[in-house]
mmCIF file as gemmi writes it, N, C-alpha and C atoms, coordinates in Angstrom:
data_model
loop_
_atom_site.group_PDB
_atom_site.id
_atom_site.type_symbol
_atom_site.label_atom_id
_atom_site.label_alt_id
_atom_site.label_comp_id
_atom_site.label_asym_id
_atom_site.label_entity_id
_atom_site.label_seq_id
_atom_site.pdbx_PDB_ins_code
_atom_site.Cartn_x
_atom_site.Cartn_y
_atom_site.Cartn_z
_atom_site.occupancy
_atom_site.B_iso_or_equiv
_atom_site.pdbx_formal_charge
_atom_site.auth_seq_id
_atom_site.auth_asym_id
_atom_site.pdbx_PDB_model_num
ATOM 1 N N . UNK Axp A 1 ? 76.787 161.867 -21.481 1 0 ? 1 A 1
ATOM 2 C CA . UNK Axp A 1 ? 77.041 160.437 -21.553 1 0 ? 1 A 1
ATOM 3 C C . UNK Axp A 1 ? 78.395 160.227 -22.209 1 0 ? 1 A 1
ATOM 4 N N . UNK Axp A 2 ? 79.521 159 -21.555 1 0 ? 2 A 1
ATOM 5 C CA . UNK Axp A 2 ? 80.442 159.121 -21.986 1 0 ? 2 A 1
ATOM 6 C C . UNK Axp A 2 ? 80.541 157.959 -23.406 1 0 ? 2 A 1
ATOM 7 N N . UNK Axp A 3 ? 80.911 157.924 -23.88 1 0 ? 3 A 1
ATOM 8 C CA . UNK Axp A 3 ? 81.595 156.784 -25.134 1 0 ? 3 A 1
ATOM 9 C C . UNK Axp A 3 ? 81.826 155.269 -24.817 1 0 ? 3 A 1
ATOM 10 N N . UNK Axp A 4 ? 82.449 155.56 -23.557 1 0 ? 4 A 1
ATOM 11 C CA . UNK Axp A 4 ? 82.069 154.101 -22.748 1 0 ? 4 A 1
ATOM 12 C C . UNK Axp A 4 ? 81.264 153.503 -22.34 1 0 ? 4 A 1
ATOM 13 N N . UNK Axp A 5 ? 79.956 154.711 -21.444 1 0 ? 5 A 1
ATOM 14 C CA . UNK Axp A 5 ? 78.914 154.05 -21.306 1 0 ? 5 A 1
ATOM 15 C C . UNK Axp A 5 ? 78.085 153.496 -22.561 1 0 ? 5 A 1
ATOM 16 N N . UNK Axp A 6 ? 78.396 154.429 -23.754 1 0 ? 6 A 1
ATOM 17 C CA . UNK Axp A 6 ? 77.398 153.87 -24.801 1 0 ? 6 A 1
ATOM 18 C C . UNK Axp A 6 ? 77.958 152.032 -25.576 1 0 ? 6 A 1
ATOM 19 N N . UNK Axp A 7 ? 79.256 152.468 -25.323 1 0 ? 7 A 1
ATOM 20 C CA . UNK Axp A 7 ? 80.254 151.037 -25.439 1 0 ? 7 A 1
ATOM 21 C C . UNK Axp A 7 ? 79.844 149.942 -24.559 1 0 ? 7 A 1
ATOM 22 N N . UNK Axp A 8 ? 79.277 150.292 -23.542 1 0 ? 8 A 1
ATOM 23 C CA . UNK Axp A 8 ? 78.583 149.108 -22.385 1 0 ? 8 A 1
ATOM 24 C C . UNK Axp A 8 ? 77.46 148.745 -22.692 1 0 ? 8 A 1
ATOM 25 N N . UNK Axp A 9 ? 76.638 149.841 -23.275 1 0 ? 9 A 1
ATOM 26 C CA . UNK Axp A 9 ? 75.486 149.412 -23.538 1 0 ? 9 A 1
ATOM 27 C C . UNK Axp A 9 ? 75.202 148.62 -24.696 1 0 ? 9 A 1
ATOM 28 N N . UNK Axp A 10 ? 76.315 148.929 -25.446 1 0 ? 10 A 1
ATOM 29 C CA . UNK Axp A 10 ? 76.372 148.613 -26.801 1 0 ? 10 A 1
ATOM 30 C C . UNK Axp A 10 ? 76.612 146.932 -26.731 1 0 ? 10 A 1
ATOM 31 N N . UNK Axp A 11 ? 77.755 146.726 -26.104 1 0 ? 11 A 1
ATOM 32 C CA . UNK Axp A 11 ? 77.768 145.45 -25.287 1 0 ? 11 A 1
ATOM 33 C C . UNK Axp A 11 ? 76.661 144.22 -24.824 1 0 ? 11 A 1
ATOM 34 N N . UNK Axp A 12 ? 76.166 145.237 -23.908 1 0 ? 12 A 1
ATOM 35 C CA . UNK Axp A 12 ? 75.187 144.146 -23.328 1 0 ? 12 A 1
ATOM 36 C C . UNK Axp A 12 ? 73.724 144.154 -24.8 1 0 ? 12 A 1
ATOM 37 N N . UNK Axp A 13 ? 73.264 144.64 -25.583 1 0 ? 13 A 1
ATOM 38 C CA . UNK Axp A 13 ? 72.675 144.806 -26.452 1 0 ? 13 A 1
ATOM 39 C C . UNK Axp A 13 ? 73.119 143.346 -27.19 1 0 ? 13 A 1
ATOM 40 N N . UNK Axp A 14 ? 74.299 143.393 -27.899 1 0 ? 14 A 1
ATOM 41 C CA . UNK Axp A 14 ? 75.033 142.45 -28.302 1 0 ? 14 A 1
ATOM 42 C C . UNK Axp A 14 ? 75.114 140.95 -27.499 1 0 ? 14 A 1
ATOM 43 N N . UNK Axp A 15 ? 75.122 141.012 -26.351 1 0 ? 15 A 1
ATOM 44 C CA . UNK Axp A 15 ? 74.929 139.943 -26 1 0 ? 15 A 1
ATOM 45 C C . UNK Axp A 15 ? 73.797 139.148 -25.673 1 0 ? 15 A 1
ATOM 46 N N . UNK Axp A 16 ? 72.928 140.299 -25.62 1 0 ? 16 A 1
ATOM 47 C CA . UNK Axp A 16 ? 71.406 139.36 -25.144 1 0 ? 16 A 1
ATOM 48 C C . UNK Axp A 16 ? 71.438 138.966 -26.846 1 0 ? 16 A 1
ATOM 49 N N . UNK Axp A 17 ? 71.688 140.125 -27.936 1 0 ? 17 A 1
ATOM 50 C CA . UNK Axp A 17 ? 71.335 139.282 -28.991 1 0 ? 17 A 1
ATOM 51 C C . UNK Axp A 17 ? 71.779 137.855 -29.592 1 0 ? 17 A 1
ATOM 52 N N . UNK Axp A 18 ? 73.392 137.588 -29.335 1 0 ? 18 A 1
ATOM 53 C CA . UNK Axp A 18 ? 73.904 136.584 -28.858 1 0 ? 18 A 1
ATOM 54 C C . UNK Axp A 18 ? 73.062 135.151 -28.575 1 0 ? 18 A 1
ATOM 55 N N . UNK Axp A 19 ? 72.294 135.69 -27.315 1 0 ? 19 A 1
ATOM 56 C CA . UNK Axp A 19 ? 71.476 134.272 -26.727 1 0 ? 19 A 1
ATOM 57 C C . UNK Axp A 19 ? 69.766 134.216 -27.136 1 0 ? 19 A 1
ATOM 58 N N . UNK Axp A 20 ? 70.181 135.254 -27.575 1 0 ? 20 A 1
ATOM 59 C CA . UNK Axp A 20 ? 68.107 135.637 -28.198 1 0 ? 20 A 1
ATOM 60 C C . UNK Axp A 20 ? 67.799 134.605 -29.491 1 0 ? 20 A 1
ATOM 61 N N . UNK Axp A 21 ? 66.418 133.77 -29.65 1 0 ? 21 A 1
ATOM 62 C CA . UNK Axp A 21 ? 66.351 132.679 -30.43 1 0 ? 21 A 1
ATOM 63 C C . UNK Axp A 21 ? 65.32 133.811 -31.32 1 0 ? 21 A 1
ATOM 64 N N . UNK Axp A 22 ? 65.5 133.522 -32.746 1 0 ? 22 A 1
ATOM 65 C CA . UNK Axp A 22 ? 64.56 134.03 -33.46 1 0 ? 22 A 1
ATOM 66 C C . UNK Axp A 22 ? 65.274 135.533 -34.375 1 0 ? 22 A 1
ATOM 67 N N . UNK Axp A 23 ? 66.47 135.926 -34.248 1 0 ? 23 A 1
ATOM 68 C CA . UNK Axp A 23 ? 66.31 137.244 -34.835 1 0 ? 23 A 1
ATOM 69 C C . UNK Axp A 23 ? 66.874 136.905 -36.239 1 0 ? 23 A 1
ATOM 70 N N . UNK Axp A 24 ? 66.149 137.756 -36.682 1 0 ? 24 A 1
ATOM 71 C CA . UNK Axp A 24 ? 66.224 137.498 -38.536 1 0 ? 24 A 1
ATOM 72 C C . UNK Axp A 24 ? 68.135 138.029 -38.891 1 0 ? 24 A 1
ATOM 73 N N . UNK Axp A 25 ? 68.507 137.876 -39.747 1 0 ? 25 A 1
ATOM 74 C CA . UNK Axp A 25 ? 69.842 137.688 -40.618 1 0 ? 25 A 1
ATOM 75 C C . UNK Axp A 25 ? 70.128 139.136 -40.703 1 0 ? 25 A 1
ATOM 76 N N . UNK Axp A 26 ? 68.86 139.698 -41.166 1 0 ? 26 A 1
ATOM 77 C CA . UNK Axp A 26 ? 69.357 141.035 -41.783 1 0 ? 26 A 1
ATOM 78 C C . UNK Axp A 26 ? 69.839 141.721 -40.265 1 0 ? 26 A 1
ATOM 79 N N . UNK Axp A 27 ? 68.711 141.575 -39.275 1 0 ? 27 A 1
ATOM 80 C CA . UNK Axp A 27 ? 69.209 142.29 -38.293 1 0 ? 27 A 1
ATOM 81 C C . UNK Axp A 27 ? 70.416 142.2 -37.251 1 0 ? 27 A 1
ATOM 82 N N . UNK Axp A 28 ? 70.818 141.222 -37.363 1 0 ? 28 A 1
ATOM 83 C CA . UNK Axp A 28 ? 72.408 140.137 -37.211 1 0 ? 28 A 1
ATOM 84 C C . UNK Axp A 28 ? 73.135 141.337 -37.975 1 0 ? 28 A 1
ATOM 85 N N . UNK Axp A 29 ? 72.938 141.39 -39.065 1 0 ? 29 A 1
ATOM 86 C CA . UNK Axp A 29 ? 73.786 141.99 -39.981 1 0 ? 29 A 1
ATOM 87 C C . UNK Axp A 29 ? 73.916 143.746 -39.8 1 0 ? 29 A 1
ATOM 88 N N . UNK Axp A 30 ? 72.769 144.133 -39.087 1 0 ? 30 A 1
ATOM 89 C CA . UNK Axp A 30 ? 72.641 145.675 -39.115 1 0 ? 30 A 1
ATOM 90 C C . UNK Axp A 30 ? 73.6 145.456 -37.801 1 0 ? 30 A 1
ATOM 91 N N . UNK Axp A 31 ? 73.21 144.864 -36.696 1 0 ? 31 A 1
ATOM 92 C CA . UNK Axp A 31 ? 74.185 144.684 -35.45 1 0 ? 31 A 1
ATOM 93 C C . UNK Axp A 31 ? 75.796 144.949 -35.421 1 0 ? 31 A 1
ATOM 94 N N . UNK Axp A 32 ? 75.678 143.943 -36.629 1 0 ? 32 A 1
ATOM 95 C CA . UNK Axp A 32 ? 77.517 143.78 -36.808 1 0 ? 32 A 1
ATOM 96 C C . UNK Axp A 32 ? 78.24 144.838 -37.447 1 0 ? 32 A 1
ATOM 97 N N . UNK Axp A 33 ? 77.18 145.977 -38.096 1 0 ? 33 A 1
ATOM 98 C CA . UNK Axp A 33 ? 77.067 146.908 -38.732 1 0 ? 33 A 1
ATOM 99 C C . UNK Axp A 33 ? 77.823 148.352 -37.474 1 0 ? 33 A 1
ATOM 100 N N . UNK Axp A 34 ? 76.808 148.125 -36.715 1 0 ? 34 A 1
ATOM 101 C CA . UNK Axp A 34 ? 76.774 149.236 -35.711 1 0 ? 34 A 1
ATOM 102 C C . UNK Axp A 34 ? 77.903 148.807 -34.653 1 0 ? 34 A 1
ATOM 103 N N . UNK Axp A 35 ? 78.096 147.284 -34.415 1 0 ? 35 A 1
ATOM 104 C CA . UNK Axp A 35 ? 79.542 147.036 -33.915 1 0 ? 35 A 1
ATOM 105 C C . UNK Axp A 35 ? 80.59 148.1 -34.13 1 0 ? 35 A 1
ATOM 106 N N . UNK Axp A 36 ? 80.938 148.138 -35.548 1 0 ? 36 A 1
ATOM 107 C CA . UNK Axp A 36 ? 81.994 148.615 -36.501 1 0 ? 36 A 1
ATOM 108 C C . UNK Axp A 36 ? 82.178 150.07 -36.083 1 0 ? 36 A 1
ATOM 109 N N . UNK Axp A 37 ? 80.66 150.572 -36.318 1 0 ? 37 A 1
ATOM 110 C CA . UNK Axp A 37 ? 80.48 152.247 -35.386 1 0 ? 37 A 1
ATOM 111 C C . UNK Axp A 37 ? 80.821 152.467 -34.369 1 0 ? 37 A 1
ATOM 112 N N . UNK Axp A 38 ? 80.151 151.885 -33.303 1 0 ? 38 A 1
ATOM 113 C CA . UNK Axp A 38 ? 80.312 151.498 -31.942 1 0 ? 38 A 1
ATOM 114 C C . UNK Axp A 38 ? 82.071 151.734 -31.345 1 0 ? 38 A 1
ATOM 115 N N . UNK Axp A 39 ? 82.736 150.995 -32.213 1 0 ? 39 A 1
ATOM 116 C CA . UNK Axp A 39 ? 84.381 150.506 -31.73 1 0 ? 39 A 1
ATOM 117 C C . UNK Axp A 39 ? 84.895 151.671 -32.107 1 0 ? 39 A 1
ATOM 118 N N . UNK Axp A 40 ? 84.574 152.543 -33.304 1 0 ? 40 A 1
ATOM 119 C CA . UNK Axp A 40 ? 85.381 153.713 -33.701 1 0 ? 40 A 1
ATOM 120 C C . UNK Axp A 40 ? 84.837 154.802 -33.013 1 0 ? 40 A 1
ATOM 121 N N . UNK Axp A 41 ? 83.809 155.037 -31.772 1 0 ? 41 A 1
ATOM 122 C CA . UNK Axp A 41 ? 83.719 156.189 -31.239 1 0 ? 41 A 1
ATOM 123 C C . UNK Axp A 41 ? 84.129 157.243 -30.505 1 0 ? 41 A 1
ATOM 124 N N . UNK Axp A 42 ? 85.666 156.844 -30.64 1 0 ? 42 A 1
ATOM 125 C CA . UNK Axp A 42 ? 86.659 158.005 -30.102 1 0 ? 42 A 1
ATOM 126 C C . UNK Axp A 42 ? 86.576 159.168 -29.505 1 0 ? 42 A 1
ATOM 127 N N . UNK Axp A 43 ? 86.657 159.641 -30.48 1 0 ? 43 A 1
ATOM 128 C CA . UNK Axp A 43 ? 86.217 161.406 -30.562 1 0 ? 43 A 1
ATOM 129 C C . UNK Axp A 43 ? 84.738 161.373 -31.801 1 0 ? 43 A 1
ATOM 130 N N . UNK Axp A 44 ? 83.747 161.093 -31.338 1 0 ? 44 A 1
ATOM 131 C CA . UNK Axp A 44 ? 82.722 160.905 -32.439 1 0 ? 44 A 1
ATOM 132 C C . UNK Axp A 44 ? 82.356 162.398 -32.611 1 0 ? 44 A 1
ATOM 133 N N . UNK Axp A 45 ? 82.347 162.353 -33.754 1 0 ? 45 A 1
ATOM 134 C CA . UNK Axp A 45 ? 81.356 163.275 -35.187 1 0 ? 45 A 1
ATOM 135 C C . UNK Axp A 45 ? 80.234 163.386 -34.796 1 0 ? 45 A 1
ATOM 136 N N . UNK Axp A 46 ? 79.311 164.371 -34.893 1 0 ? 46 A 1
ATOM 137 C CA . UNK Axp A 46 ? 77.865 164.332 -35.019 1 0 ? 46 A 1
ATOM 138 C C . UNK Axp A 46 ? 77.031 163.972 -35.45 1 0 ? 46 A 1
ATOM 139 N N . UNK Axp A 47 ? 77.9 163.481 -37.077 1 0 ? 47 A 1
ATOM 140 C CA . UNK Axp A 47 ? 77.396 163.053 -38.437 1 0 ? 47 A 1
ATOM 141 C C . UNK Axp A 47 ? 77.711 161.376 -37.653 1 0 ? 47 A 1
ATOM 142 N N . UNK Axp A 48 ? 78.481 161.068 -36.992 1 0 ? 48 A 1
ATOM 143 C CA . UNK Axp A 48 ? 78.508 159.339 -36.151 1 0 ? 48 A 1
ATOM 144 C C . UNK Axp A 48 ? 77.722 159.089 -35.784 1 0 ? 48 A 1
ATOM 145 N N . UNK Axp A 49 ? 77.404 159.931 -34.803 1 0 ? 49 A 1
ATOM 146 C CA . UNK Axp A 49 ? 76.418 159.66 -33.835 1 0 ? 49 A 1
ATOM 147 C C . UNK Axp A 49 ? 74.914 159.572 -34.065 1 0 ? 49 A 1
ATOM 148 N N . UNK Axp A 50 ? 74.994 160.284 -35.003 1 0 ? 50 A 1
ATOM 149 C CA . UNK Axp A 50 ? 73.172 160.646 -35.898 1 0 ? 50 A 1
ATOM 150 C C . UNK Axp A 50 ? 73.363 159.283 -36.535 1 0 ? 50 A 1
ATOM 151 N N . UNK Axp A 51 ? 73.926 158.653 -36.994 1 0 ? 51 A 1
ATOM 152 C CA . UNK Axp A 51 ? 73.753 157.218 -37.784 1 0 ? 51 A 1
ATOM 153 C C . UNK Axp A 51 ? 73.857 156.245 -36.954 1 0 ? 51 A 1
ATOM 154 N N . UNK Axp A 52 ? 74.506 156.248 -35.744 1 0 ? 52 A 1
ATOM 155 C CA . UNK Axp A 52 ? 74.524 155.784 -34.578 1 0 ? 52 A 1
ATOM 156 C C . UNK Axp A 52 ? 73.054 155.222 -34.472 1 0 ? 52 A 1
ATOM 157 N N . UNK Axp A 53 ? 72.481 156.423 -33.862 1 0 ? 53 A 1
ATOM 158 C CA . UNK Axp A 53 ? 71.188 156.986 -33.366 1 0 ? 53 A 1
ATOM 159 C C . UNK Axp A 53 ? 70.327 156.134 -34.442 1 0 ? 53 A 1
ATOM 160 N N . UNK Axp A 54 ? 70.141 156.348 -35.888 1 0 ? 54 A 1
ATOM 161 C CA . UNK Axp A 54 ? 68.92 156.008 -36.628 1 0 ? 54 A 1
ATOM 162 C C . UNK Axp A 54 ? 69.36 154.575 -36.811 1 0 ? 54 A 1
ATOM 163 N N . UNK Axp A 55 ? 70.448 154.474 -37.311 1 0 ? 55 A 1
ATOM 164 C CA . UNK Axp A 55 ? 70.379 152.712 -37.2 1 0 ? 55 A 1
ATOM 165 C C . UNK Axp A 55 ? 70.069 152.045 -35.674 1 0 ? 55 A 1
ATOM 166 N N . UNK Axp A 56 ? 70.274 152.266 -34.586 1 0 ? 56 A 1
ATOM 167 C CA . UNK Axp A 56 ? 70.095 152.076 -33.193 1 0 ? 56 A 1
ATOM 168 C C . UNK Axp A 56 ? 68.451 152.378 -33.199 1 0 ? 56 A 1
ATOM 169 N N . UNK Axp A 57 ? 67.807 152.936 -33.598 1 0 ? 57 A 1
ATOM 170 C CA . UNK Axp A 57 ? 66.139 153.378 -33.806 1 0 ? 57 A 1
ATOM 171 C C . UNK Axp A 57 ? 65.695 152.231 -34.441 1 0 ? 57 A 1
ATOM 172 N N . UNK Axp A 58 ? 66.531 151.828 -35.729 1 0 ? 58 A 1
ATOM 173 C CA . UNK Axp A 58 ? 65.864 150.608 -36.858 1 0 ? 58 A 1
ATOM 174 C C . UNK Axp A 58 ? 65.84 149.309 -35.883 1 0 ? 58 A 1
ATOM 175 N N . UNK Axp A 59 ? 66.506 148.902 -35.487 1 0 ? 59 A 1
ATOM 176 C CA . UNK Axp A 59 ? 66.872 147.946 -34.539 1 0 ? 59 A 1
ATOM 177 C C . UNK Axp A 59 ? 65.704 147.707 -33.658 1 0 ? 59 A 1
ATOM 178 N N . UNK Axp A 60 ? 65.863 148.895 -32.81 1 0 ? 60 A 1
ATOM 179 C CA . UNK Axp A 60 ? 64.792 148.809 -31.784 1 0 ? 60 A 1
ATOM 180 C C . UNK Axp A 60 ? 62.913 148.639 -32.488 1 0 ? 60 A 1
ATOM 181 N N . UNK Axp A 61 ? 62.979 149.209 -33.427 1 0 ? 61 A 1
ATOM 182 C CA . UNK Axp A 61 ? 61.639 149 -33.728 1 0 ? 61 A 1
ATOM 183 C C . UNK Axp A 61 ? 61.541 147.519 -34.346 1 0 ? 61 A 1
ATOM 184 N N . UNK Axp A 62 ? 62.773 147.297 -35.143 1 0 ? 62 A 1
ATOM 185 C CA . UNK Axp A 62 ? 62.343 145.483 -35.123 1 0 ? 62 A 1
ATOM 186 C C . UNK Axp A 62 ? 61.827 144.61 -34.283 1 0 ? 62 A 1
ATOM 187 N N . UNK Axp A 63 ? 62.747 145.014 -33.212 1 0 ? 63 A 1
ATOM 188 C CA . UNK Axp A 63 ? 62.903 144.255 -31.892 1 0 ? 63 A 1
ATOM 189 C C . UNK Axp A 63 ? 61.776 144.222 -31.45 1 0 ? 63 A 1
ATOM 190 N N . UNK Axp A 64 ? 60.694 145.395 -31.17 1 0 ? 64 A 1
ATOM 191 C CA . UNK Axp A 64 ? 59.68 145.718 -29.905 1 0 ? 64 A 1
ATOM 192 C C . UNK Axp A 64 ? 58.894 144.902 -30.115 1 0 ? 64 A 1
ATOM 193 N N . UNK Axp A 65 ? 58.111 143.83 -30.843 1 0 ? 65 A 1
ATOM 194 C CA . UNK Axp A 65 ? 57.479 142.832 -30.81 1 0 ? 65 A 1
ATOM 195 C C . UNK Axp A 65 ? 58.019 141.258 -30.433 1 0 ? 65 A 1
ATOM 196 N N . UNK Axp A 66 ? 58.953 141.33 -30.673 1 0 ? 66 A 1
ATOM 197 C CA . UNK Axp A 66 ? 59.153 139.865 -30.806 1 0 ? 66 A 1
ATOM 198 C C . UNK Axp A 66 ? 60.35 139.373 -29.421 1 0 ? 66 A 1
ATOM 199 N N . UNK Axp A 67 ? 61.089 140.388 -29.349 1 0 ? 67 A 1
ATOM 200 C CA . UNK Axp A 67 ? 62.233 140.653 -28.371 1 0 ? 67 A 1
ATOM 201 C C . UNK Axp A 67 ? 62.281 141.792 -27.707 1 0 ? 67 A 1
ATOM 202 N N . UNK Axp A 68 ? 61.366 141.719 -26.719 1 0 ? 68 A 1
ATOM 203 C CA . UNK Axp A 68 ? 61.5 142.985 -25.753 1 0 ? 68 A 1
ATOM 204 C C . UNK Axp A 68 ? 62.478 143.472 -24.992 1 0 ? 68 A 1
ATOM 205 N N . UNK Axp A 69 ? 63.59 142.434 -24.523 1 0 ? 69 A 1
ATOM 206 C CA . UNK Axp A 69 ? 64.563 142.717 -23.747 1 0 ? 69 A 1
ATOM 207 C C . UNK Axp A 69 ? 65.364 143.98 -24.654 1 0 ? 69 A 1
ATOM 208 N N . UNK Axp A 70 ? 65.569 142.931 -25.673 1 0 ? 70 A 1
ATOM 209 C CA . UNK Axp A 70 ? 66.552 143.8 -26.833 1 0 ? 70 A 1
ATOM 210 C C . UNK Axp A 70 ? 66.438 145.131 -27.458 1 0 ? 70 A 1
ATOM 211 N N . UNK Axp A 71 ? 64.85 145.214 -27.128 1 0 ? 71 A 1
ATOM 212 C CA . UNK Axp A 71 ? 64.177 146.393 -27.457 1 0 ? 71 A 1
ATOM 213 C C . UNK Axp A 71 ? 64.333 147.648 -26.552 1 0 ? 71 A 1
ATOM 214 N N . UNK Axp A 72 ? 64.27 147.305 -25.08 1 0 ? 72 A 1
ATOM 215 C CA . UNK Axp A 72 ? 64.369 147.805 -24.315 1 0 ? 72 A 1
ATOM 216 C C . UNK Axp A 72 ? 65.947 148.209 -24.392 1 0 ? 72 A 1
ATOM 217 N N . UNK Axp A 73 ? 67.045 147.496 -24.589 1 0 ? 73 A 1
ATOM 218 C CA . UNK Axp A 73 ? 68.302 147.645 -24.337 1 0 ? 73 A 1
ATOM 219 C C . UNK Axp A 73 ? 68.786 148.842 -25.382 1 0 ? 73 A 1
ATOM 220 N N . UNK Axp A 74 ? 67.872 148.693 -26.738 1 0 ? 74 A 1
ATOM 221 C CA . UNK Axp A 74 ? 67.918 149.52 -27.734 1 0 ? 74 A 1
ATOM 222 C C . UNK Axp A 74 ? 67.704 150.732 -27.399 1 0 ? 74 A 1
ATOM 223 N N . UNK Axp A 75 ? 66.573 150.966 -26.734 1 0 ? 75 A 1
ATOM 224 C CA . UNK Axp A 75 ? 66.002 152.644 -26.293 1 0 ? 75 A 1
ATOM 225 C C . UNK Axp A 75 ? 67.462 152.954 -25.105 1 0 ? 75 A 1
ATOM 226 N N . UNK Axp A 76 ? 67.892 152.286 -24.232 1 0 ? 76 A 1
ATOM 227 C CA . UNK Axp A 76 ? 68.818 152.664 -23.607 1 0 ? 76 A 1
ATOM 228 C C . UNK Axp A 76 ? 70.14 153.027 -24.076 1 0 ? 76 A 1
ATOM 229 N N . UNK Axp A 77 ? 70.271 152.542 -25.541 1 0 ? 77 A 1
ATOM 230 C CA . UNK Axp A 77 ? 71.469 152.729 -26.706 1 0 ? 77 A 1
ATOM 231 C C . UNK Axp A 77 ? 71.166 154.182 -27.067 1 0 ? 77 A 1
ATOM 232 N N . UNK Axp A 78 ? 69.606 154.36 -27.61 1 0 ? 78 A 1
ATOM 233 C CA . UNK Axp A 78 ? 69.141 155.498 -28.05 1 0 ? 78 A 1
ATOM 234 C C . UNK Axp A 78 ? 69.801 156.623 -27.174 1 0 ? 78 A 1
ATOM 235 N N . UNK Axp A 79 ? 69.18 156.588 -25.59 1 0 ? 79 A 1
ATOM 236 C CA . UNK Axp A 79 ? 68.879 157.823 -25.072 1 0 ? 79 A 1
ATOM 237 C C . UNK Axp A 79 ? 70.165 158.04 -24.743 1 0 ? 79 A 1
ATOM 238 N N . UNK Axp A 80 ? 71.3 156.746 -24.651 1 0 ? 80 A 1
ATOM 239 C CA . UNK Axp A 80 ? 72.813 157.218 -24.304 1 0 ? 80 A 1
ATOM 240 C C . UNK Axp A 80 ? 73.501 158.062 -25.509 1 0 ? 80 A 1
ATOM 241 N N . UNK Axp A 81 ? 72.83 157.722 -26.536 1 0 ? 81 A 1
ATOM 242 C CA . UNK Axp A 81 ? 73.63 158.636 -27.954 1 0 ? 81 A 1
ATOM 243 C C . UNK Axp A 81 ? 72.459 159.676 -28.086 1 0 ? 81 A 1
ATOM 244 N N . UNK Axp A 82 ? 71.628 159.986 -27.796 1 0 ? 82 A 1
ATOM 245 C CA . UNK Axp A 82 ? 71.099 161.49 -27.699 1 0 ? 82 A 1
ATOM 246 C C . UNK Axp A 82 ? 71.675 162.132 -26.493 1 0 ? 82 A 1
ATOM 247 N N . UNK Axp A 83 ? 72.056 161.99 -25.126 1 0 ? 83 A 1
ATOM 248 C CA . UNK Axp A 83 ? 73.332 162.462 -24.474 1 0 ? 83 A 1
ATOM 249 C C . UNK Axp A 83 ? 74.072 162.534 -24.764 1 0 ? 83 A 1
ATOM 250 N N . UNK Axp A 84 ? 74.805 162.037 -25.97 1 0 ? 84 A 1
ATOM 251 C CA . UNK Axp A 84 ? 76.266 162.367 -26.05 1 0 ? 84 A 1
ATOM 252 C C . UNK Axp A 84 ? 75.798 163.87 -26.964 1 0 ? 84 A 1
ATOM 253 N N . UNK Axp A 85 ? 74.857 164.12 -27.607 1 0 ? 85 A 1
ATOM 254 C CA . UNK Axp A 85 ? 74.547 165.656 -28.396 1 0 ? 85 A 1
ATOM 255 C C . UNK Axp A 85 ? 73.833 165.426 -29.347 1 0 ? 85 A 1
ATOM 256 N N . UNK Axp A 86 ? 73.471 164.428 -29.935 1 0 ? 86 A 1
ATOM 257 C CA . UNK Axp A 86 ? 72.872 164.682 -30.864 1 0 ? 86 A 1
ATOM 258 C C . UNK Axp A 86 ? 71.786 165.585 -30.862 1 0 ? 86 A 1
């Protein structure tokens, strides 16, 4: 998986959250968090991508009740950063 695709996915993640009614502050905040990651994945680290990965995990398990889309978009974040090696 390339850096871009995870950058696309990362994207559309971001935007459903964007129009999604209901998500709590903190998780706004972990988002804008993983933005920051997201933009610097250049040549990513292993040690990136593994934090990538578990904050991208925290997310998704918020999500799976209340916001399924987002949840779903999350596991597709996941399995693109376990392709890149983790």
């Amino acid at each position: 998986m390339k850096t871009k695709d995870v950058q696309e996915i990362f994207a559309r993640l971001n935007s459903e959250l964007d129009n999604a009614d209901g998500v709590d502050t903190e998780a706004r905040q972990q988002m804008r968090e993983l933005d920051n990651q997201v933009s610097r994945l250049g040549q990513p680290k292993n040690s990136d991508i593994e934090f990538l990965l578990d904050q991208t995990k925290a997310l998704e398990s918020r999500f799976v009740a209340e916001h399924p889309t987002l949840a779903r978009i999350a596991r597709e974040l996941v399995d693109a950063l376990t392709k890149m090696g983790v």
